[in-house]
N, C-alpha and C positions, 0 to 999 in steps of 0.2 A: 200357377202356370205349370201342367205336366208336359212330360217328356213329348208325346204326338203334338202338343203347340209346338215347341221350339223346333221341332224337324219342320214343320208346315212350314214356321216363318222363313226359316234357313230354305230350306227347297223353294219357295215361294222366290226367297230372295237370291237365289241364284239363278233361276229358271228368268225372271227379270234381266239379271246382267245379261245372260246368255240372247234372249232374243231380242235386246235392245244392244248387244255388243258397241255397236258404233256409238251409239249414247255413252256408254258406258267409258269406252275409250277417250270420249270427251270428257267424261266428267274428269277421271284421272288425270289427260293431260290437263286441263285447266287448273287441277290441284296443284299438279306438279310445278306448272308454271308459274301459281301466285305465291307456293311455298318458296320457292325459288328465290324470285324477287324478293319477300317478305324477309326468305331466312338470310340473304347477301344483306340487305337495307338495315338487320338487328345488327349482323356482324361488326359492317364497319361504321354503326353509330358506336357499337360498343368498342372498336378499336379508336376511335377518334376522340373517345370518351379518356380509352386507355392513355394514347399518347398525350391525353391534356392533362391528365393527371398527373402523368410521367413528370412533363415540364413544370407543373404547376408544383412538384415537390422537391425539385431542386431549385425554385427561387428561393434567393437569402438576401438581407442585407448586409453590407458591408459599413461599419461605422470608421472613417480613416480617423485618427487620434493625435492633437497635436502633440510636439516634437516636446522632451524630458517633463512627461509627466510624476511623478511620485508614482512607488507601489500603493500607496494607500489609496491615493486620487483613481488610481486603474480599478481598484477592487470596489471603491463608492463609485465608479458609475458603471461593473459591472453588475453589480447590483441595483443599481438601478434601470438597466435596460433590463431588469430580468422581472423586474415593478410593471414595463408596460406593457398592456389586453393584449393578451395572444403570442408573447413571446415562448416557445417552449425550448431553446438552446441558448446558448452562449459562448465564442469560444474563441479564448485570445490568441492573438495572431503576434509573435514578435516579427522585426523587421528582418532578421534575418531569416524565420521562415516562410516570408512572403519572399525572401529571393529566391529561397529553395525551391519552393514551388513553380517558380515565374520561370524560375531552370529546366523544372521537371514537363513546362508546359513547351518551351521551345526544342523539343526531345535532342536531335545528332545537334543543332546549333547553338545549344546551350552554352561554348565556349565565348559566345558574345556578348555574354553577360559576366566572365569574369574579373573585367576592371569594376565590376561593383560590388565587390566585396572588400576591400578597403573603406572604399565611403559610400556607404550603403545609403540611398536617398528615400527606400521605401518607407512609409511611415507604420509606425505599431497599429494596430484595427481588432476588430472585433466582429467576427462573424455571425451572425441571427438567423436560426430558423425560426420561421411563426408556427402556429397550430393550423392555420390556414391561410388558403394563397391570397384570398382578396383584403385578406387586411395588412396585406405588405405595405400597400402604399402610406397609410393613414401613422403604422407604424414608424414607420421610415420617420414621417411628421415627427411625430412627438423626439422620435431621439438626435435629430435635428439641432435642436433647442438647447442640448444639453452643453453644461460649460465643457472644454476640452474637448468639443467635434470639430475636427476643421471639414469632414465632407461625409456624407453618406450615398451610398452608389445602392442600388435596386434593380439597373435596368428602366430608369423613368421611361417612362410614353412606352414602351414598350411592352413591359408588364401590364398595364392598364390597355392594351390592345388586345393582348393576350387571354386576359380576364374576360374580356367582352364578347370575345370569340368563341370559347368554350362555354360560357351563357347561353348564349343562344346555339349552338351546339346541341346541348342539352336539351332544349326545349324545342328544338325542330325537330331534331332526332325522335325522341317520345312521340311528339304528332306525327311523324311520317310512319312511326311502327305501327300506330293507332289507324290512321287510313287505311294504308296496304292490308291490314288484316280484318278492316269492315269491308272492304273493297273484295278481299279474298271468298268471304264468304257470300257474298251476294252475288260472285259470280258461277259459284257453286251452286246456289240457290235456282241460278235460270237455268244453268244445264238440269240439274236435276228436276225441273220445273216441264222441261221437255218430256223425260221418261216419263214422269206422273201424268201427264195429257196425254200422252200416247194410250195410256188406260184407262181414263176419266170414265167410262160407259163401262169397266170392270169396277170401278169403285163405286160410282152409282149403283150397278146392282147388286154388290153387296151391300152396300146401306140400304137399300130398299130389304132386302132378306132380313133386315135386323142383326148384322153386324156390327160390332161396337167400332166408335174411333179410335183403341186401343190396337184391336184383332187388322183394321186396315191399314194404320200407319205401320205396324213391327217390322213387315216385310219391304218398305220402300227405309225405315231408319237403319235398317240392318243393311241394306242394300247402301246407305250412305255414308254409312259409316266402315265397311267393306272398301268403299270406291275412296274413301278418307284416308283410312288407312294404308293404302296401298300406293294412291300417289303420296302421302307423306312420307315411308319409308325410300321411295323412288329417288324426291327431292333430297334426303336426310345424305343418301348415299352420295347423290352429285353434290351437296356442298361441304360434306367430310373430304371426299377427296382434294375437292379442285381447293379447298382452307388450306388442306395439311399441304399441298404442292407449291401453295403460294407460300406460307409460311416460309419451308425450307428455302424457295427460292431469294426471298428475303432476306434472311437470316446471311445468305451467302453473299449475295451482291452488297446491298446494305443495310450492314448492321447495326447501324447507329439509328434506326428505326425499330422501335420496342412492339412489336406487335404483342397483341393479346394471342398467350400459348397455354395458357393454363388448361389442360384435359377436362377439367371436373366442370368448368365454367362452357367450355366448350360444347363438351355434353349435355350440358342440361340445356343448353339455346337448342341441341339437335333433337335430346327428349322432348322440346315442346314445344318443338314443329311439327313432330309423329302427332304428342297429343292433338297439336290444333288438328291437323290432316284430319285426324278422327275425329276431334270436335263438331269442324266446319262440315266434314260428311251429315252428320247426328242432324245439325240444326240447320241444313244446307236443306235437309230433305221435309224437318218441321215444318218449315214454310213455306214448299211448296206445294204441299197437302192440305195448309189450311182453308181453302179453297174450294176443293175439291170436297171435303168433307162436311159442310155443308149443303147435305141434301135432305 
């Protein structure tokens, strides 16, 4: 392909935008519109992802321990909670640091808990991280069993709510990205399906001159992927902003909600809405020329 094709296809494909302008401005905005939706719908699948993970890594078990066990007896069933699938921590609790804690959690009214440091009624326990969230419960089971548990705490019904929730989370999320972005390009596909009609009897007659399907389509893929481009950096720009504003706003009212901030991960959702933009231009315009080129 020399230099005089690609100025042809390029002038070809600008002379197109220009006297199809209002096509053309459609095409764009309907980019922009479905990147839009598309790139808000990945965000907060993948914030909702974030936050389920969040929770999903500070659940632990709690093993409470009856009352004068032996050190040996502590140390044979810390090793044996560290025996059962999927345990990856272990970490003994004396009673006096679960009151410390239980201090540190009632912050200025912590003075109400100091007639319980003489007779201190918390019992000794044993903290468990698993390697993963959905096998707390089954865990939980097994350490249950063991001699010297008088209770084990989880979060019952709870966790197992939780679990269920971020499930399917997961797998709505995936099909709602998967739609919106067949959805996006087909609608791509009928705008630019219009510009292509508006010339049907110019591509006619260059197929009749013995034009190749190559030489006729360059100038309408360049042309849509042009219009791709253009509303995806559009969209890329409004949902940088309006992320990085909600973010901050978040961060300040409330904090105790972890949004996804990570730049790098950020970026590459925004890189590869640019690329779709330009993707969905490319094959927006494929197929509305298949058609037509058919003569």
């Amino acid at each position: 392909m020399n230099l005089n094709v690609i100025k042809y296809y390029l002038r070809e494909a600008a002379r197109s935008m220009l006297r199809n302008s209002w096509l053309s401005l459609a095409s764009v905005g309907t980019i922009i519109i479905s990147l839009l939706i598309l790139g808000s719908t990945v965000l907060l699948v993948m914030n909702v992802r974030h936050v389920a993970t969040s929770v999903e890594s500070s659940l632990e078990i709690t093993v409470f321990l009856e009352d004068d066990l032996s050190d040996e007896t502590l140390d044979q069933m810390e090793e044996e909670i560290k025996f059962v699938p999927g345990v990856a921590s272990v970490d003994f609790v004396t009673k006096q640091q679960a009151l410390v804690d239980m201090k540190a959690s009632f912050g200025d009214k912590a003075g109400l808990l100091d007639g319980l440091e003489k007779d201190n009624p918390l019992p000794n326990s044993f903290r468990i991280k698993t390697t993963r969230a959905e096998i707390v419960p089954e865990a939980a089971r097994q350490m249950e069993k063991m001699n010297g548990v008088e209770q084990v705490r989880y979060g019952q019904g709870v966790v197992e709510k939780l679990l269920s929730l971020t499930h399917w989370v997961r797998i709505w999320g995936s099909i709602t990205i998967v739609v919106l972005g067949v959805a996006a390009i087909f609608l791509i596909a009928t705008t630019i399906r219009m510009s292509v009609f508006a010339r049907r009897r110019e591509i006619g007659i260059m197929k009749m001159l013995g034009a190749t399907n190559l030489f006729v389509r360059m100038p309408f893929m360049l042309e849509g992927m042009i219009l791709g481009l253009a509303g995806g950096l559009v969209a890329v720009l409004i949902i940088n902003f309006s992320y990085l504003s909600l973010l901050n706003k978040v961060i300040v009212t409330l904090p105790f909600i972890q949004l996804l901030d990570d730049p790098t991960t950020i970026y590459q959702v925004l890189g590869g809405l640019l690329g779709l933009g330009f993707g969905i231009g490319a094959i927006g315009s494929s197929i509305s020329l298949r058609r037509f080129l058919k003569v």
